[in-house]
N, C-alpha and C positions, 0 to 999 in steps of 0.2 A: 633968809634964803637957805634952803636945807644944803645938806652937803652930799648932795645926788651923784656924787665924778662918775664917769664913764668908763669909756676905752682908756682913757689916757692914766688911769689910776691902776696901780700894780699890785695893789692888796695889801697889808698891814707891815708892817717893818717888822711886826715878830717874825715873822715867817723865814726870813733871812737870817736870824739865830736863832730857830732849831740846830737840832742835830741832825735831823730828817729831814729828807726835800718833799714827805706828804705834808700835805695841806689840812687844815684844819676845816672840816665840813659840819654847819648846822644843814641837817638832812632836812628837817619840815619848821618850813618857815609858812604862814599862809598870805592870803592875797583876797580880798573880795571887793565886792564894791553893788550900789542899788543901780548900776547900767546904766546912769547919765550922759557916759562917754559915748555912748554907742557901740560897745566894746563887747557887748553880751553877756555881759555879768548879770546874778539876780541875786534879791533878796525878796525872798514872799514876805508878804505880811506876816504870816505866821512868825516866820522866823526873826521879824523886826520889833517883833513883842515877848520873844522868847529872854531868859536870861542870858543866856548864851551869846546874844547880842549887844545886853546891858554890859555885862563883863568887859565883852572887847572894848566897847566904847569908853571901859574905865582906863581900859590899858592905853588904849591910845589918846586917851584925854581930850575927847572929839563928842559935843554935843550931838544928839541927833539931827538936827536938821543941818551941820555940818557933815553930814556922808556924802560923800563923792566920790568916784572912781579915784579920782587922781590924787585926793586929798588921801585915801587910805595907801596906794601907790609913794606916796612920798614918806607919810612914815614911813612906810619900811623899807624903803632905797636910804631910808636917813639912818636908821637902828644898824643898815648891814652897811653905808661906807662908814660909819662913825668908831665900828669895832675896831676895836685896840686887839682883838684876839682870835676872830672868825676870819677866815681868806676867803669861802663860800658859803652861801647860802641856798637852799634847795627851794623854792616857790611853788608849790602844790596847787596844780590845776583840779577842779573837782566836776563831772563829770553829771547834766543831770539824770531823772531816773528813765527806764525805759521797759516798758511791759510789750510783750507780742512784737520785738523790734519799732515800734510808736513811741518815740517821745513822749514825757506826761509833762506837762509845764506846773500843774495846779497839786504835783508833788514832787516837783525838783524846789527846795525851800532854799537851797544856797548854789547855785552854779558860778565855776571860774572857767572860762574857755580855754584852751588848751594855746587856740593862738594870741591869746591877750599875753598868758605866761611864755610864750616861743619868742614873742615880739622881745619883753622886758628883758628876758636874756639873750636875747642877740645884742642888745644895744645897752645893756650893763655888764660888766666881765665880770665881776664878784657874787652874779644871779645864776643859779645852775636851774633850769628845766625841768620841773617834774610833770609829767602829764598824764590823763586820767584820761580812760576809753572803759565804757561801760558794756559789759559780756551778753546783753542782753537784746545786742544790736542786730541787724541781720549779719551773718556770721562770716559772710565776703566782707563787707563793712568792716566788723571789729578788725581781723587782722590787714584789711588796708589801713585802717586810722594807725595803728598800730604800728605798722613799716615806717607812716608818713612822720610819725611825732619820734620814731627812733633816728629817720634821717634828717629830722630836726633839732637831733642834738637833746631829747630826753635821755635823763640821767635814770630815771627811776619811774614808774606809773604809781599814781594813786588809789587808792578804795577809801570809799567810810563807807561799809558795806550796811551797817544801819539804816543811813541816810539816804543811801542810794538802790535800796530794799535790793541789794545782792547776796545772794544766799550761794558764798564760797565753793559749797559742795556739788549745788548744781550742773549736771553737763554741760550747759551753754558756756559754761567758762573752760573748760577744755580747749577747745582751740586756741584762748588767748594764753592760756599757761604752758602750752607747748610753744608758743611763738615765743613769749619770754624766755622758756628755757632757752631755746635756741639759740636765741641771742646774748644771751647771759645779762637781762637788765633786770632790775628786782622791781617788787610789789611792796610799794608800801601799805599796810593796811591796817587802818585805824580800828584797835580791840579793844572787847571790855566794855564797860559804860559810858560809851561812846553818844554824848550830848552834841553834835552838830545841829541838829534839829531834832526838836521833840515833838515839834506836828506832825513827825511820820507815826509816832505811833510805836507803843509797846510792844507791837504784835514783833517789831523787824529785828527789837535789839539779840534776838537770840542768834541772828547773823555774823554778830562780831564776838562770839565762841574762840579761841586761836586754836580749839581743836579743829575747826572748820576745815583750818588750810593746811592737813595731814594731808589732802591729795594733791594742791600744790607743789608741795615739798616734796614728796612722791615722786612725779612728773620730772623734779630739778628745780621748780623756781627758786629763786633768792626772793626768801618771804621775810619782810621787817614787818614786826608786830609794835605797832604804835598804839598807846605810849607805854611800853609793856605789859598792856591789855588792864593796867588801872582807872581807876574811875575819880571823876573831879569830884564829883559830889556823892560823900560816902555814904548817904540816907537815902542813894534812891532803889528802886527796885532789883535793878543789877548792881549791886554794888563795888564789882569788881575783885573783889579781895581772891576767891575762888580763881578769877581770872590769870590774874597774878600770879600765884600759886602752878596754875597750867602751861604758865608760859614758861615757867625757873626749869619747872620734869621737863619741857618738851626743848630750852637747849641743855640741859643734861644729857639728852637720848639721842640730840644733834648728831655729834662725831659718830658715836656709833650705827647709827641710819643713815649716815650722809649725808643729812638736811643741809642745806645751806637755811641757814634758822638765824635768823637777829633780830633785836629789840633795839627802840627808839628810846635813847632817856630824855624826854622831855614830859612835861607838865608836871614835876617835881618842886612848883616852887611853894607849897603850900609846908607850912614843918611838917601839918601830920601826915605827907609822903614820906617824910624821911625814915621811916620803919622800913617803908620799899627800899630804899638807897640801902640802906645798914643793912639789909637781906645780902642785897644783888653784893656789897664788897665782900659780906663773909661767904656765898659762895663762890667769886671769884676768886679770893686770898686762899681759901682752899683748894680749888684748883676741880670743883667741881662742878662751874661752868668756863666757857674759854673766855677769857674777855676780849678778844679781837670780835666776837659776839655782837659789844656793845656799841653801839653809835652813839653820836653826841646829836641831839634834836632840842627846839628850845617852845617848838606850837605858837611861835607869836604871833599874832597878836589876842588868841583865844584864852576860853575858860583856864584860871589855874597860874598866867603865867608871872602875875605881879603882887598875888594876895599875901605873900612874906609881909606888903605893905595894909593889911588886914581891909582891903578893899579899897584903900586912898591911892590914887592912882600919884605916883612917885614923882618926882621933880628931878631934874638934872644935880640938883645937888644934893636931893636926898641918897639917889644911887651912889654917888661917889661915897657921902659917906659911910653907908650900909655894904658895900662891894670895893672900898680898896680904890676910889679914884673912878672907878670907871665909869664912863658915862653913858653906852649901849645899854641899850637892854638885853641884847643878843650877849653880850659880854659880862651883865649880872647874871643871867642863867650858867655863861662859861662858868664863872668864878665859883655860882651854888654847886656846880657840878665836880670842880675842881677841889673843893673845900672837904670832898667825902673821900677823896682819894682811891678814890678805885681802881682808877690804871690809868695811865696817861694815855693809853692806845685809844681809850674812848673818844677821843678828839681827831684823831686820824683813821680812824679804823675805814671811814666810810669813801677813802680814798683808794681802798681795794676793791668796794665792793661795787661801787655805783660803776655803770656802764661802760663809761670814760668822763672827763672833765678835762673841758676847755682850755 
């Protein structure tokens, strides 16, 4: 029986010896499922023959004809009460695509409903609400969805503007970035060599640019650039490195633009990310980005998150002994993140910045 607790469960006994009464936030946690439940999830075929899907399947150690809503659902109600070091966790709703305000079914390749994730954190306290409204809706639409998923206790909205063929700079997003500003809830938005689906096609990856979202930042939004616009797989067309690069200048230029600019550190578990880590402390340790900046993200159960184990998807006792006892997975990412020392703040940071939490 997994260890799923509820309401009645208070969050990790770290948290009680801190020094700090902020909470320790994994920002992008994921959620999917082939919509067995009746729940509205999808997985196209595409994306069911993609790697992208073999991966995750390695992470969570789940044959394919074991995909289930609920069977993916309890990993990761298992990975976030089991942490010994995370208090919340952020569940990323994904949003499918939408041309001329039309839904297109036959290229939304991965959809999460917004209220499948509104439901799971109502009724898990340790789940925080991320949800995703796509700019391309009719534009009464976007900013009602929009009202409705922030009086629902959304902590933050999504993009994987790749995936979701949103083109950042476009005006139809306008109205949804002035709503955010206003309200002060951020955008997370998946940069860089962004593999969610690669059915969509080459033409889209030029969307996940993080120069894109200069008019965001503009505007006021609280723009998180996930997963500081790196790429999992370094051989492919976008390979990200450029990206990365764009992200470090644009939070240097942060304070003095006023951006409200963050990056997501997750999908770091591969070694050869670690050149990215070893960047981001020497410019942190010099003092020539902020690191209140940086947020703690861990992308479970996606590309990137377990390959430390060179593709063997890990055993409870191998994490313990590879990570110091621990048994989360959410908690071997804490630990790989922890082990670079960057700032401690990266663990709390996202306690200023998401909307509010429950």
């Amino acid at each position: 029986m997994l260890n799923t607790r509820k309401d009645e469960d208070h969050g990790p006994s770290l948290s009680g010896e801190r020094a700090t009464d902020k909470k320790v936030i994994d920002i992008h946690a994921h959620i999917m499922g082939p919509g067995d439940s009746g729940r509205g999830c999808r997985m196209s075929r595409e994306f069911i023959l993609s790697p992208t899907f073999a991966s995750m399947l390695s992470v969570l150690k789940t044959a394919p004809f074991d995909v289930r809503d609920d069977t993916i659902k309890e990993i990761l109600l298992d990975a976030i009460y089991t942490s010994e070091q995370i208090d919340y966790a952020v569940i990323l709703s994904i949003h499918g695509v939408y041309k001329n305000a039309r839904y297109i079914e036959s290229e939304s390749h991965l959809v999460v409903p917004n209220d499948y994730v509104a439901e799971i954190a109502r009724t898990h306290r340790r789940v925080l609400f991320g949800a995703s409204v796509h700019p391309y809706r009719e534009a009464k639409e976007v900013i009602a969805e929009t009202m409705r998923y922030i009086d629902e206790g959304a902590v933050l909205f999504n993009w994987l503007p790749s995936s979701q063929q949103i083109d950042p700079e476009d005006d139809r997003c306008i109205p949804f970035y002035i709503c955010l500003a206003r309200e002060g809830i951020p955008l997370l938005c998946h940069m860089g060599g962004e593999f969610a689906s690669r059915a969509t096609g080459f033409k889209t990856y030029k969307y996940s640019d993080p120069k894109k979202m200069a008019r965001a930042l503009d505007i006021g939004v609280k723009v998180i650039a996930a997963p500081c616009a790196i790429s999992y797989n370094e051989s492919n067309l976008y390979d990200g490195k450029h990206y990365f690069t764009d992200v470090i200048e644009m939070l240097k230029v942060s304070e003095e633009k006023k951006w409200e600019f963050y990056v997501d550190m997750s999908s770091f578990s591969h070694p050869s990310k670690d050149v990215y880590l070893e960047s981001i402390k020497m410019e942190s340790d010099t003092g020539r980005i902020n690191p209140a900046r940086l947020l703690c993200g861990s992308n479970f159960p996606m590309p990137g998150f377990d390959v430390r184990f060179h593709g063997k998807s890990p055993d409870s006792n191998e994490i313990c002994d590879h990570m110091g006892g621990q048994r989360s997975l959410l908690d071997f990412n804490f630990n790989l993140l922890n082990k670079f020392g960057i700032n401690d703040s990266i663990f709390t940071n996202a306690w200023d910045v998401l909307r509010k939490v429950k």
